[in-house]
N, C-alpha and C positions, 0 to 999 in steps of 0.2 A: 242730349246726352253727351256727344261730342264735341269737344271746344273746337276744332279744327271748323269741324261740317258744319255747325250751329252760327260762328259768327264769321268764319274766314272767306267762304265761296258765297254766299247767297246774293249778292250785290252783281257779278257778273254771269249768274245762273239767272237770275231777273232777269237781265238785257235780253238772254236767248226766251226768257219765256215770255217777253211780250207780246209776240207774234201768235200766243194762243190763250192768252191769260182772259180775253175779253169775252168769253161767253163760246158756245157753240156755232159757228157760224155756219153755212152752207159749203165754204171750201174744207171742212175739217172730216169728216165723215169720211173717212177711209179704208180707215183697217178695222177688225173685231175687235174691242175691247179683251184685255186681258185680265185673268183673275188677280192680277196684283195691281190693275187701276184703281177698283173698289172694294169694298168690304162684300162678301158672298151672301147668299139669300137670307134672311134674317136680319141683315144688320141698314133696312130702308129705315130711313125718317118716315115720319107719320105724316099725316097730310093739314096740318097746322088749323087754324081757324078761318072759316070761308066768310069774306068781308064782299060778299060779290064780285068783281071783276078783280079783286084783289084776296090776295091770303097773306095769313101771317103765321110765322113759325118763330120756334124757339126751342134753346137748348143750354143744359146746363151742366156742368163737368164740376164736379168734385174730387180731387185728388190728392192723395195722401204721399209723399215722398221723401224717399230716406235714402241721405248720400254719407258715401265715407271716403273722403277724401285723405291720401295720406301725402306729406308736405315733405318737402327734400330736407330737415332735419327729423325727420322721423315722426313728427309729432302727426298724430290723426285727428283729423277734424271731424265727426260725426252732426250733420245736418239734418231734422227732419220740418219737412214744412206741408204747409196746408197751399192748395191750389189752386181758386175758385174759378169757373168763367162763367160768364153769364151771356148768352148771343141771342140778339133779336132781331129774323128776318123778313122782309116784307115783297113783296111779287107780283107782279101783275100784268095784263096786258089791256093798250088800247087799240084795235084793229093790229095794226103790221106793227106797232110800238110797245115794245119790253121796256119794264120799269120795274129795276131791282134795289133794293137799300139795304145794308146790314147796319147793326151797334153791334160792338163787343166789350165786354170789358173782363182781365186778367187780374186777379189780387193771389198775390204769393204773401202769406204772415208766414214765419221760423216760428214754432209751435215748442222747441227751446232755447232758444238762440235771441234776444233782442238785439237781431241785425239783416240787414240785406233784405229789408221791408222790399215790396216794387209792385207794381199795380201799372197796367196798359191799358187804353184805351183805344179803339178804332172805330173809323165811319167810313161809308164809303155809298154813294149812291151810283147806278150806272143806269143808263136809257140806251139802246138799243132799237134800229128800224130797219126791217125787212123790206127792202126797193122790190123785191119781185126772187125767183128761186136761185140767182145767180149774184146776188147783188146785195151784202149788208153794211150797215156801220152803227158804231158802236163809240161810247163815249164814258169815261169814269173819271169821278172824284174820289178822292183818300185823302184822311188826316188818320195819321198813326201818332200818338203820344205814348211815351215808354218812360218810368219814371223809377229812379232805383234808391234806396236811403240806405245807408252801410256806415259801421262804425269802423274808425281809423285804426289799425293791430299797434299797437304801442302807443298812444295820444289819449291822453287825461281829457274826456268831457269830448272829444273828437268824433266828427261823420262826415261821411261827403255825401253829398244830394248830386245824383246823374240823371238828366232828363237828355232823351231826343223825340225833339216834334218833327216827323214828315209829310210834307205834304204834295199829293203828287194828282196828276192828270194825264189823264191817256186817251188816245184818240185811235181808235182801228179802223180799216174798213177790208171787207173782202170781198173780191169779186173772184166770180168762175165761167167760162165760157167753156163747154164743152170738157175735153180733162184737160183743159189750163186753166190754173187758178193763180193770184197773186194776193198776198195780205200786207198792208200797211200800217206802223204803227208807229206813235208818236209819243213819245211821252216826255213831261219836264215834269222834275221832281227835286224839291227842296229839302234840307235834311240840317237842323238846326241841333246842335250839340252842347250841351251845356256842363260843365264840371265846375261845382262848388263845394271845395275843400275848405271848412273850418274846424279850428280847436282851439287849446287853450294857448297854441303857440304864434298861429299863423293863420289868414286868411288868404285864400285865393282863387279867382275865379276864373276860367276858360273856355273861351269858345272855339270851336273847330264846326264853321258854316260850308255849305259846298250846296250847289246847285247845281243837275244834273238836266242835259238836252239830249234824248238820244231818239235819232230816226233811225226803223228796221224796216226791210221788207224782204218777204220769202214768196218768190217763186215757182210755180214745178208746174210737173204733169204727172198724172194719175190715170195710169192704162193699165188694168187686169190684175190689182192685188199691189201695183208697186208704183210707189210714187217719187221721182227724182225731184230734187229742189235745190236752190240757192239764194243764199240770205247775204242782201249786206246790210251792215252795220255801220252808221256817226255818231260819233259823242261827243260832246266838252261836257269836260268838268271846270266850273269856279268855284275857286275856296275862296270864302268872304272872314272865316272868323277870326279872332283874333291870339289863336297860340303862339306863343314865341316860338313854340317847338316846330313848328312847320313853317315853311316858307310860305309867305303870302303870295310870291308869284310862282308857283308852281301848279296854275292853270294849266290845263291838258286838253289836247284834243285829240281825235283818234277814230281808227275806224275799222271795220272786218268782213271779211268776206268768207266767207263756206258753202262747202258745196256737203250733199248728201243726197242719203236714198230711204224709204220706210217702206218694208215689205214684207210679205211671208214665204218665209223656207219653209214649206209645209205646215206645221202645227206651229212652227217659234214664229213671232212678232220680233221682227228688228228694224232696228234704226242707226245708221253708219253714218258719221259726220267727220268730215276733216275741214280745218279753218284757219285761217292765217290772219294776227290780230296785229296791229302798229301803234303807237300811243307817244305823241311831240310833247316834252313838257315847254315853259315860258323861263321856268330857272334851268340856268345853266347847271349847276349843280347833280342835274340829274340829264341820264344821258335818254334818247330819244331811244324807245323800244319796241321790239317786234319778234314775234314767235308764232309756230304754229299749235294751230289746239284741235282738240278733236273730240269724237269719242264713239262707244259704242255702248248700242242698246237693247240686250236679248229677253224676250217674256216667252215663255214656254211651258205652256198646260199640258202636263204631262197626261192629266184623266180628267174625271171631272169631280176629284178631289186633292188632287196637288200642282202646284205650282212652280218653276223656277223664274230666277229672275236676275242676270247678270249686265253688269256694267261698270266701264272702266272710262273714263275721262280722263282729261287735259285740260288745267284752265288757268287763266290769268285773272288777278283781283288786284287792280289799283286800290291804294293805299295810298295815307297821309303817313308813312314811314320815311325819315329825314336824309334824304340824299341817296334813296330807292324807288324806282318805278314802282313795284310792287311784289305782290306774291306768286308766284311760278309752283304748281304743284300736279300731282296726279293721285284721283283716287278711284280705289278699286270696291266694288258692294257685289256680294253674292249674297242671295235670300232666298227662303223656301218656305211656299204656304202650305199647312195639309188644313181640309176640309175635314173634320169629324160628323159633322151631321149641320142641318141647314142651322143657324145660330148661334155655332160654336167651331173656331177655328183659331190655327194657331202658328204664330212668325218666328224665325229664326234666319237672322242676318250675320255678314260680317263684313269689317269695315277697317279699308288698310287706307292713309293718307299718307301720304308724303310732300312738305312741303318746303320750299326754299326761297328767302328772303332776294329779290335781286338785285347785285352788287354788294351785297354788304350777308357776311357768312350768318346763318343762322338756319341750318336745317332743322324741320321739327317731323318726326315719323313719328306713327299713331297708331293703334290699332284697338279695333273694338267690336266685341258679338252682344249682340240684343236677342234677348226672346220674347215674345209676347202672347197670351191666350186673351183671347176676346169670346162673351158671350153674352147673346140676347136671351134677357129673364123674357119680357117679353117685348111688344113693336114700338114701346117706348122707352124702356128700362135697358142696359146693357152695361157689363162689367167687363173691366181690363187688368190685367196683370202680367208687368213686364218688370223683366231684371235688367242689367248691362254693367259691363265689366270694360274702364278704357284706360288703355299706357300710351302715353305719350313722353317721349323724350326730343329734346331740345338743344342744341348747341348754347343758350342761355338757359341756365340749370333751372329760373324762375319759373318757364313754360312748362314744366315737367310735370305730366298728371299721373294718377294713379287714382282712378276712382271707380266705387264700385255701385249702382242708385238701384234700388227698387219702388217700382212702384203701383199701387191699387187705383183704381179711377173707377168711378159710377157716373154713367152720363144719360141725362133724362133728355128725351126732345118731343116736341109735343106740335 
């Protein structure tokens, strides 16, 4: 719903989430879950097809969406489109060996629009081995293909075709002795970008390649409800493609260290992180950078049918932006869950960003509320319905959103 939070943070939200992204392991097991982890009683998956020592599951989302975009000459764009996804999951165990696989795939058709086709695909296998109750690792493959077709706004017979294929590997492992625990993770991930502009004027084609290496690891101890830790963080990035608009040597390397705490103030679940991040480019061009980042994280069950749920962040996102390290911003989320009865509940968020280009002037402030009702027809059937309403303004008039989406989903899993 959000251009900011949708494509601008998720690449350095990744890096923090590596260190938990690979499965449950024996060090994670800490605090109660909070009602705003998961979806409340009613809304489990079914228990898929039993293939013996293996199961398969599956799920399928239908969604109808309608956007109204309105454009800095006033004109209103009205978008509605169709949403399919279709995901199949597979699970299993050999002795102390997990063995998990997903497929997915995403088809967006404009239902009146002949534009902005796009269709995804994802795989991803992971195996997973329990050494004994203090001791796991864990291992994933991913290829992500994201592929987008869109007609050119002024160009006679004109479209561009956008593809990016990622494809990445990650390596965890956790061990715990007693309440110290330390997690390890590793991941290189390639990210292949492709932009091909044709019409009746001009052909032209681009690539923007970048290879990612980053090693994490987090730390702590875990005595009595509160767990203290500390993550550091290495990365290089290589750009490999071939834009003129970016500099080819503006390879980076970098790294982060933070400290924090995850604990309970009585009934609230929080998590308090403060981080100081550095990043050396190889052009001159751009100057070597460093900040701190942070943030905070409160979930707070009010009863045992409502929820709060506040947090405010701090984060850095390197960028292929030309003669900038990257994006410097802070965003703020308050949401509130109420439980009406088990199968039927319902969300209301809001959502302030603020973001700044560094060295080169371009503030972009945002702000956005979402609602959403969800309810289970029954243990396989369940329906959604959410609105959202988002302004964004821009020091370049181009970024300036004003949009307002609704939309219906019916999601089967079996």
């Amino acid at each position: 719903m959000l251009i900011l939070r949708m494509s601008t943070f998720p690449i350095l939200v990744g890096i923090w989430l590596l260190t938990i992204s690979m499965g449950s392991g024996v060090a994670l097991a800490e605090l109660p879950v909070s009602p705003h982890d998961a979806p409340p009683t009613g809304f489990q998956k079914v228990n898929g097809i039993d293939l013996g020592q293996f199961r398969v599951t599956g799920e399928i989302f239908e969604t109808i969406r309608s956007t109204n975009n309105l454009l800095q000459d006033s004109q209103s764009i009205d978008d509605t489109v169709s949403l399919t996804t279709l995901e199949l999951g597979l699970a299993g165990k050999l002795g102390n060996f997990l063995i998990t696989a997903s497929g997915k795939a995403i088809f967006e058709r404009p239902l009146d629009r002949d534009d902005k086709k796009a269709h995804e695909t994802d795989y991803w296998l992971q195996g997973q081995y329990y050494f004994n109750e203090g001791f796991n690792l864990a291992a994933r493959h991913e290829i992500d293909d994201d592929e987008v077709e869109a007609s050119l706004a002024g160009q006679i017979n004109g479209f561009t075709n956008t593809s990016v294929l990622t494809e990445s590997y990650i390596v965890r492992s956790d061990y715990s002795a007693g309440s110290y625990y330390t997690i390890f993770t590793g991941s290189w991930v390639d990210v292949d970008t492709t932009v091909d502009i044709e019409s009746a004027f001009f052909t032209q084609l681009l690539n923007l390649d970048r290879v990612e290496t980053t090693l994490a690891n987090e730390t702590g101890r875990k005595v009595g409800g509160i767990n203290l830790y500390a993550k550091l963080v290495a990365s290089q990035i290589d750009y490999r493609g071939t834009s003129s608009a970016v500099p080819q040597d503006r390879d980076s390397d970098g790294g982060a260290i933070a400290f924090g705490t995850r604990r309970l103030f009585g009934p609230v679940r929080a998590e308090i992180e403060a981080g100081y991040v550095m990043r050396k480019f190889d052009v001159s061009a751009i100057r070597d950078y460093e900040t701190f980042l942070g943030h905070v994280d409160l979930r707070w069950p009010l009863d045992d049918s409502n929820s709060v749920h506040f947090k405010v962040q701090r984060l850095f996102l390197e960028t292929s932006i030309v003669n900038s390290p990257g994006l410097i911003g802070t965003e703020a989320i308050v949401s509130y869950r109420h439980i009406f009865q088990p199968g039927l509940y319902a969300d209301i968020a809001f959502i302030r960003d603020n973001v700044d280009t560094v060295d080169i002037r371009n503030d972009i402030v945002s702000f956005a509320i979402e609602g959403e009702i969800h309810y289970a027809a029954t243990d396989a059937l369940s329906l959604r319905l959410s609105g959202s309403h988002a302004e964004q303004n821009a020091d370049l008039s181009s970024l300036d959103v004003d949009e307002t989406r609704f939309e219906f989903s019916l999601h089967y899993a079996f």
